[in-house]
Biopython code that builds the backbone (N, CA, C, O; Angstrom):
import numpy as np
from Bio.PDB.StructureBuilder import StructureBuilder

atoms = [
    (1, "UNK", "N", (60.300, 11.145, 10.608)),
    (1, "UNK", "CA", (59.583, 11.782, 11.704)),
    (1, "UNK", "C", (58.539, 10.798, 12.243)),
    (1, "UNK", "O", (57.930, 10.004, 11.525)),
    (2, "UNK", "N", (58.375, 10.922, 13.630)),
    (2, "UNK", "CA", (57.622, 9.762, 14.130)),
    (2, "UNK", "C", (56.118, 10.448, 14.550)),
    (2, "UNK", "O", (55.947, 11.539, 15.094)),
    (3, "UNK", "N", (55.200, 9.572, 14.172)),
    (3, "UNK", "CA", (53.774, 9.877, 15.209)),
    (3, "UNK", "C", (53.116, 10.000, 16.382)),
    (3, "UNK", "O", (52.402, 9.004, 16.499)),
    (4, "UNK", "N", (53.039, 10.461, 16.976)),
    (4, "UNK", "CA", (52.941, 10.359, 18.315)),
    (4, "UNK", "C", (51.218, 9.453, 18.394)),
    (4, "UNK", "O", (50.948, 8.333, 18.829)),
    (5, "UNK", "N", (50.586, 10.214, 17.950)),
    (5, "UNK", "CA", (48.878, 9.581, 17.449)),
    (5, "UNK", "C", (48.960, 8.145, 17.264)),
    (5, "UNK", "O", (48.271, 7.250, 17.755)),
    (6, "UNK", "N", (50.173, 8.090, 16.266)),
    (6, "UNK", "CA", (50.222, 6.181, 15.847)),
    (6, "UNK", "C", (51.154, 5.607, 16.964)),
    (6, "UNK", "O", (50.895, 4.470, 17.360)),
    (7, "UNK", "N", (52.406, 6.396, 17.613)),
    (7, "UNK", "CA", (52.555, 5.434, 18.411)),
    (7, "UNK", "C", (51.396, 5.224, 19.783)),
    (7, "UNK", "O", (51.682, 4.385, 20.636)),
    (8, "UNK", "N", (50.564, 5.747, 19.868)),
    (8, "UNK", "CA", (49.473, 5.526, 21.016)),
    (8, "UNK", "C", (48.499, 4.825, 20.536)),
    (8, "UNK", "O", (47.623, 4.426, 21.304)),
    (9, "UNK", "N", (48.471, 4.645, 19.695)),
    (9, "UNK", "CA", (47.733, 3.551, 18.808)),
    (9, "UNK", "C", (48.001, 2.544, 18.833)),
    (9, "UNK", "O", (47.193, 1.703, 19.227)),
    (10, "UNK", "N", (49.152, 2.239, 18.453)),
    (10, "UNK", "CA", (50.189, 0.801, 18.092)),
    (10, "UNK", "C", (50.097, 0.222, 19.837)),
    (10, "UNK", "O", (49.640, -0.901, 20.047)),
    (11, "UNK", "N", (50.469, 0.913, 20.752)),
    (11, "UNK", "CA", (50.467, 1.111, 22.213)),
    (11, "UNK", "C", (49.194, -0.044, 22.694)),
    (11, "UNK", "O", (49.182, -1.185, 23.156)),
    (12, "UNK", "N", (47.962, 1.184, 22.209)),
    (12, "UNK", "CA", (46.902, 0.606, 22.530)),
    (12, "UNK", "C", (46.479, -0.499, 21.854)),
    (12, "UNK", "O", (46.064, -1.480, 22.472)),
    (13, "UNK", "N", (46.535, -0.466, 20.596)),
    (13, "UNK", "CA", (46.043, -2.227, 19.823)),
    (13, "UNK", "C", (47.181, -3.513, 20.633)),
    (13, "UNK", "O", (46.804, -4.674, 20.793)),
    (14, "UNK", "N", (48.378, -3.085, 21.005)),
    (14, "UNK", "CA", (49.053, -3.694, 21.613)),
    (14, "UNK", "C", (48.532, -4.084, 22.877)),
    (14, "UNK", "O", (48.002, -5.194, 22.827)),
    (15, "UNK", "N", (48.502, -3.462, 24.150)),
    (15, "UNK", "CA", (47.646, -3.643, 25.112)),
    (15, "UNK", "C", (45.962, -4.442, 24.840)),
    (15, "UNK", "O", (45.484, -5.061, 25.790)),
    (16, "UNK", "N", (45.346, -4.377, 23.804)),
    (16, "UNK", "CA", (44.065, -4.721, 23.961)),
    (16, "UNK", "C", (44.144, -6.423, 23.049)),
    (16, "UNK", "O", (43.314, -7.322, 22.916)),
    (17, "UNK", "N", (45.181, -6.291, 22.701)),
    (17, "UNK", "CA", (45.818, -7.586, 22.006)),
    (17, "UNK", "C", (46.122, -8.757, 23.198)),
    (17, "UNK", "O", (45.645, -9.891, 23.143)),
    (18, "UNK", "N", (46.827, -8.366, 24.065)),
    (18, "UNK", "CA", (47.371, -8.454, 25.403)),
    (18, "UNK", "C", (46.471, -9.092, 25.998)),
    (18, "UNK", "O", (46.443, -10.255, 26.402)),
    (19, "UNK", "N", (45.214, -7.701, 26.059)),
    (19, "UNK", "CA", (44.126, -8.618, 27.135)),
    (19, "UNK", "C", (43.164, -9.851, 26.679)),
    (19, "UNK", "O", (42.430, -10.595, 27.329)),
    (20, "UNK", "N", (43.511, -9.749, 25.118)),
    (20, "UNK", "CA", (42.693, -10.531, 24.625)),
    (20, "UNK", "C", (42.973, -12.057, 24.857)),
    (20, "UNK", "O", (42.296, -12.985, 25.301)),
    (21, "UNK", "N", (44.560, -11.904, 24.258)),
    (21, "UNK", "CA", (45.059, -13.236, 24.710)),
    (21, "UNK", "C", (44.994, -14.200, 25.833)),
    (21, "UNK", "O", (44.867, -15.424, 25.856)),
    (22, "UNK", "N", (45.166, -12.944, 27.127)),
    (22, "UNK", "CA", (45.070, -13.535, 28.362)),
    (22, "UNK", "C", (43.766, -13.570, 29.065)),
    (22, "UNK", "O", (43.681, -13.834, 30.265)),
    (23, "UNK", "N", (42.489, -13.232, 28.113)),
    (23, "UNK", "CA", (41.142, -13.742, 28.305)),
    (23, "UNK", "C", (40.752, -15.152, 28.161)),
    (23, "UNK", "O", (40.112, -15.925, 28.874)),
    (24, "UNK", "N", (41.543, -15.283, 26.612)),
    (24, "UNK", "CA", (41.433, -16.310, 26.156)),
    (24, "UNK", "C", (42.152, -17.682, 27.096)),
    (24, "UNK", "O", (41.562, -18.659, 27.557)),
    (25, "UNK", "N", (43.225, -17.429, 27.150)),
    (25, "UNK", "CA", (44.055, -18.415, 28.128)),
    (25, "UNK", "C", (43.685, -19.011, 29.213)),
    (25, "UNK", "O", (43.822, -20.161, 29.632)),
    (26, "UNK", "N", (42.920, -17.534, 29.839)),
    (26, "UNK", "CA", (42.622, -18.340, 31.048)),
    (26, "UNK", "C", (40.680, -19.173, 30.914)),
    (26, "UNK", "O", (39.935, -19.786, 31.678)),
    (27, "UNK", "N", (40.633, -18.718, 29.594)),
    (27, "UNK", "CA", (38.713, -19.812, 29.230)),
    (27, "UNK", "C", (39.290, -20.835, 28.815)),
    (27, "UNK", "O", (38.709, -21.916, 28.919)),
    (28, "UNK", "N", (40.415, -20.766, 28.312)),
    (28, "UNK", "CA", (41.040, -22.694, 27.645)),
    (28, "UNK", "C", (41.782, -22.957, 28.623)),
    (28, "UNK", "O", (42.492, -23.942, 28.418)),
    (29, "UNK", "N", (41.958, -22.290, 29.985)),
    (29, "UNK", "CA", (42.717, -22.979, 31.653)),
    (29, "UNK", "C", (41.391, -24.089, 31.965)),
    (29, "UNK", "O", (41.295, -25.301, 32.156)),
    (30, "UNK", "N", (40.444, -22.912, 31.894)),
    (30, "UNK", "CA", (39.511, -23.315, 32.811)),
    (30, "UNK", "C", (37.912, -24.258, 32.220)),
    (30, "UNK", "O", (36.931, -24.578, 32.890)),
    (31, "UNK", "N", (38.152, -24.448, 30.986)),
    (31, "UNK", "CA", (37.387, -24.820, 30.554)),
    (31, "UNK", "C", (37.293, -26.577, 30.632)),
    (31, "UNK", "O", (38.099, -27.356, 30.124)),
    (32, "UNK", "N", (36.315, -26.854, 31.260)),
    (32, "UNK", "CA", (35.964, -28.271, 31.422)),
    (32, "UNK", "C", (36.250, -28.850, 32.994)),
    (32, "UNK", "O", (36.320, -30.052, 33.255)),
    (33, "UNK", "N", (36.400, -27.780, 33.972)),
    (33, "UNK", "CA", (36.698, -27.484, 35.216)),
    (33, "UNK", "C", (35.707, -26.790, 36.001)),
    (33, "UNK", "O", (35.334, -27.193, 37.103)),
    (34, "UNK", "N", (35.251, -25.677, 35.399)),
    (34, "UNK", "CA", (34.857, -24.789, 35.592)),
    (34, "UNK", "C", (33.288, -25.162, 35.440)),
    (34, "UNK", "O", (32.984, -25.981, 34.573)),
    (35, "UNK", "N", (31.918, -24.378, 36.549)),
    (35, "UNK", "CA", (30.317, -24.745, 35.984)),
    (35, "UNK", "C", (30.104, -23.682, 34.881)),
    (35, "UNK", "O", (30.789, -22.673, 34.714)),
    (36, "UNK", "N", (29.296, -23.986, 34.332)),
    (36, "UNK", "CA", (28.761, -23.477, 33.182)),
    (36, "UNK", "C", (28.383, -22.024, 33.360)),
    (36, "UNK", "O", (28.391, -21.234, 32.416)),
    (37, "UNK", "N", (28.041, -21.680, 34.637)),
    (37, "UNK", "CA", (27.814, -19.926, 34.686)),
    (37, "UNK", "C", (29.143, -19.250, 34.449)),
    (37, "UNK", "O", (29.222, -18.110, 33.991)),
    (38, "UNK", "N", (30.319, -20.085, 34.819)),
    (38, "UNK", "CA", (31.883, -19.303, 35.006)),
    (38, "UNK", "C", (32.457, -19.283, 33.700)),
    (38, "UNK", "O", (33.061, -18.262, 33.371)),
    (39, "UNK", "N", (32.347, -20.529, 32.654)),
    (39, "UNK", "CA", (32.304, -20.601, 31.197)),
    (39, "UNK", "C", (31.854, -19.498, 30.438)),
    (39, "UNK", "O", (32.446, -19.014, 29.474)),
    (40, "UNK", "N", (30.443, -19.007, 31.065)),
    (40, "UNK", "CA", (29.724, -18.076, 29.832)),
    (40, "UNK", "C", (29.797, -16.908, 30.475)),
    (40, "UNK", "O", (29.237, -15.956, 29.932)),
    (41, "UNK", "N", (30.529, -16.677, 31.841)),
    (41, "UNK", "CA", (31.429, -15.241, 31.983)),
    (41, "UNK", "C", (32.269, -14.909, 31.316)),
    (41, "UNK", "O", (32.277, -13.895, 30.618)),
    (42, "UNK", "N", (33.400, -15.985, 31.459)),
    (42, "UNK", "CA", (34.889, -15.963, 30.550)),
    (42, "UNK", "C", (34.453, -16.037, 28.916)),
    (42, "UNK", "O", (35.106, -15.305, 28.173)),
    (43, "UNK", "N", (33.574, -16.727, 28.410)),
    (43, "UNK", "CA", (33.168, -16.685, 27.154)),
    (43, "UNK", "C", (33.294, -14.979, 26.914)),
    (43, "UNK", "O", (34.265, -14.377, 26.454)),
    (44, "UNK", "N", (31.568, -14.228, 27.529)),
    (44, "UNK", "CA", (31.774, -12.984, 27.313)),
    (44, "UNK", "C", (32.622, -12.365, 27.339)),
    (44, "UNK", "O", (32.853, -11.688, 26.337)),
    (45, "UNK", "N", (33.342, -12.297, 28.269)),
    (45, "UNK", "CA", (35.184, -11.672, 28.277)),
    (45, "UNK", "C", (35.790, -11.681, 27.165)),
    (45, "UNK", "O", (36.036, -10.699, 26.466)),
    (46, "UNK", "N", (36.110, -13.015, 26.915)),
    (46, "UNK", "CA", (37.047, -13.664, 25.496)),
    (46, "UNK", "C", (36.152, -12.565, 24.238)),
    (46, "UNK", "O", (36.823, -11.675, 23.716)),
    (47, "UNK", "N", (34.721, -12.711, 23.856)),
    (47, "UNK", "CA", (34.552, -11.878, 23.103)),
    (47, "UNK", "C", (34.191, -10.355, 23.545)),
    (47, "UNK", "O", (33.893, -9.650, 22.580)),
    (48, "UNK", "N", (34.158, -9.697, 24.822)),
    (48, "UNK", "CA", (34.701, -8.236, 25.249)),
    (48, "UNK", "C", (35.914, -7.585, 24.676)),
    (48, "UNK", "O", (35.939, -6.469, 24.157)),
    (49, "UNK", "N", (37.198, -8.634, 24.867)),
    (49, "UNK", "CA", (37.967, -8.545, 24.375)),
    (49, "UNK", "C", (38.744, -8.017, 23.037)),
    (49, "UNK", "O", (39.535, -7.140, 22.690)),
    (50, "UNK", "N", (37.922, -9.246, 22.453)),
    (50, "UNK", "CA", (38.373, -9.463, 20.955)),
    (50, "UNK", "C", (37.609, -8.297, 20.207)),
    (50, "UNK", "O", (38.148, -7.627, 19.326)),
    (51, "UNK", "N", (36.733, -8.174, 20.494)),
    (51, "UNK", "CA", (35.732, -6.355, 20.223)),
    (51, "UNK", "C", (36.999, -5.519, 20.447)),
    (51, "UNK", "O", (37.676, -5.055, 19.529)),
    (52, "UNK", "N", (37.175, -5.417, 21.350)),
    (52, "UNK", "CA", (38.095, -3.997, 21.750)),
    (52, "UNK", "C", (39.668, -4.317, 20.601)),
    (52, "UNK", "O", (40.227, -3.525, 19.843)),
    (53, "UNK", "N", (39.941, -5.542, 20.854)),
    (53, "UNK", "CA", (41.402, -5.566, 19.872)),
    (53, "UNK", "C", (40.901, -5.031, 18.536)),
    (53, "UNK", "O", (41.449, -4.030, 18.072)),
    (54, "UNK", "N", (40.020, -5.552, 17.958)),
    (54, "UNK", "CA", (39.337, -5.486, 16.489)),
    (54, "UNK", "C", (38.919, -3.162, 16.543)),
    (54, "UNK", "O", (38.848, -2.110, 15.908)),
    (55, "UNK", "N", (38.845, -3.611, 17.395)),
    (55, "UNK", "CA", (38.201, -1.781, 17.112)),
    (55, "UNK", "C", (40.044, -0.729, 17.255)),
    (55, "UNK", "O", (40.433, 0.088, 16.420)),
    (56, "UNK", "N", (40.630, -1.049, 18.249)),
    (56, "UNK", "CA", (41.754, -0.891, 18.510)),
    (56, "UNK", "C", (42.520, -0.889, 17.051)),
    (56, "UNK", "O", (42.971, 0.140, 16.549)),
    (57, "UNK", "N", (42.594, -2.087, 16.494)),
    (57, "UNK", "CA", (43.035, -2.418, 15.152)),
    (57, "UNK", "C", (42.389, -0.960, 14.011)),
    (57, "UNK", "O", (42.870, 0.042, 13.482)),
    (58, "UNK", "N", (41.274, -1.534, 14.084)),
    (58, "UNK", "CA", (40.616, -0.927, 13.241)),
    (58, "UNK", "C", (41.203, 1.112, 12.902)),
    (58, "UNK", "O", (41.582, 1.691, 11.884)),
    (59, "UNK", "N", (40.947, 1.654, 14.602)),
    (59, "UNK", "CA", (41.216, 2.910, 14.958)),
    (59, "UNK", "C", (42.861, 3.249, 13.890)),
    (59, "UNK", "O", (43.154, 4.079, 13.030)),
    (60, "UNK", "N", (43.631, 2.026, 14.595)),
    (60, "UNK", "CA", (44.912, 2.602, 14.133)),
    (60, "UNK", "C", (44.722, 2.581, 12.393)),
    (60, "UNK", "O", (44.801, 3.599, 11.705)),
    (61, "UNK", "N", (44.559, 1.723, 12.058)),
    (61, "UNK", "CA", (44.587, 1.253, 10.272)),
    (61, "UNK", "C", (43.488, 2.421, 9.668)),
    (61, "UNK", "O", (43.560, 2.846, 8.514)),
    (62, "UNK", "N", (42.501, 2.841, 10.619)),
    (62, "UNK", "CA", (42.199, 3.781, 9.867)),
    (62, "UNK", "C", (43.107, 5.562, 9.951)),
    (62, "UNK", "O", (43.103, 6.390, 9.040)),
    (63, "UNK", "N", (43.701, 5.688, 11.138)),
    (63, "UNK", "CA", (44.958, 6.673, 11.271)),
    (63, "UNK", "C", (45.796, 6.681, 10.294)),
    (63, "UNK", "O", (46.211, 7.696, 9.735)),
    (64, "UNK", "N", (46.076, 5.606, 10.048)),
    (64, "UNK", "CA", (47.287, 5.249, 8.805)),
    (64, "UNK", "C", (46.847, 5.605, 7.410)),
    (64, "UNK", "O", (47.475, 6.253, 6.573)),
    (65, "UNK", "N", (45.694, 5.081, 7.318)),
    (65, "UNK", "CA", (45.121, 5.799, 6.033)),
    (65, "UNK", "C", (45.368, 7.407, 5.583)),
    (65, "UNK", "O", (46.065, 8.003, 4.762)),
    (66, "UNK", "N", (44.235, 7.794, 6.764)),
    (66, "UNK", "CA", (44.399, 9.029, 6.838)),
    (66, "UNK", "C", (44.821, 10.306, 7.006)),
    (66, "UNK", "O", (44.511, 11.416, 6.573)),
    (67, "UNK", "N", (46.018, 9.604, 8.137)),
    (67, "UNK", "CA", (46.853, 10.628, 8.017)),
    (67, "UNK", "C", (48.600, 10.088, 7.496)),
    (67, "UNK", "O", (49.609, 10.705, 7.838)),
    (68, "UNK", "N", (48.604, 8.876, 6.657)),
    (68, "UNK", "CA", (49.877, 8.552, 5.887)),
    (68, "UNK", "C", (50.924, 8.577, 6.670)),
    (68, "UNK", "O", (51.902, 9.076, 6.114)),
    (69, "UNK", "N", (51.111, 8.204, 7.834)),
    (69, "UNK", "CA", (52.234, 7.903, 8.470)),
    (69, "UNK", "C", (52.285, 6.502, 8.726)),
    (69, "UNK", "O", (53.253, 6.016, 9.311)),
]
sb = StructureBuilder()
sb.init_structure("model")
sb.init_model(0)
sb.init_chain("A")
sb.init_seg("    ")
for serial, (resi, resn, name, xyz) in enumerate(atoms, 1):
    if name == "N":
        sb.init_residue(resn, " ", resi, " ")
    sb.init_atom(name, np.array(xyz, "f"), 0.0, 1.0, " ", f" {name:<3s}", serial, name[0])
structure = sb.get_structure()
């Protein structure tokens, strides 16, 4: 029997995985190109990001615990 809770989970750590990557990609496009105010935008981003994957993560792994699916 499948989860519906975990697959919207898996969904979402997936998606926030996603954006993380392509935060990242485009601060190592643009890095050494780019002035220093546009760096420590994309910086913040890159770690906006990686917050949300990590909590995303977190949400599901704690679902799994708790409710054993």
């Amino acid at each position: 029997m499948t989860c519906v809770e975990k697959e919207r989970l898996v969904s979402e750590y997936e998606t926030t995985t996603s954006g993380f990557a392509a935060c990242l990609t485009e601060l190592q496009r643009r890095m050494g190109v780019c002035s220093k105010e546009e760096y420590e935008r994309l910086h913040r981003e890159v770690d906006e990001a990686r917050v949300k994957s990590e909590q995303a993560r977190l949400t599901l792994e704690q679902h799994v615990a708790a409710h054993g699916c």
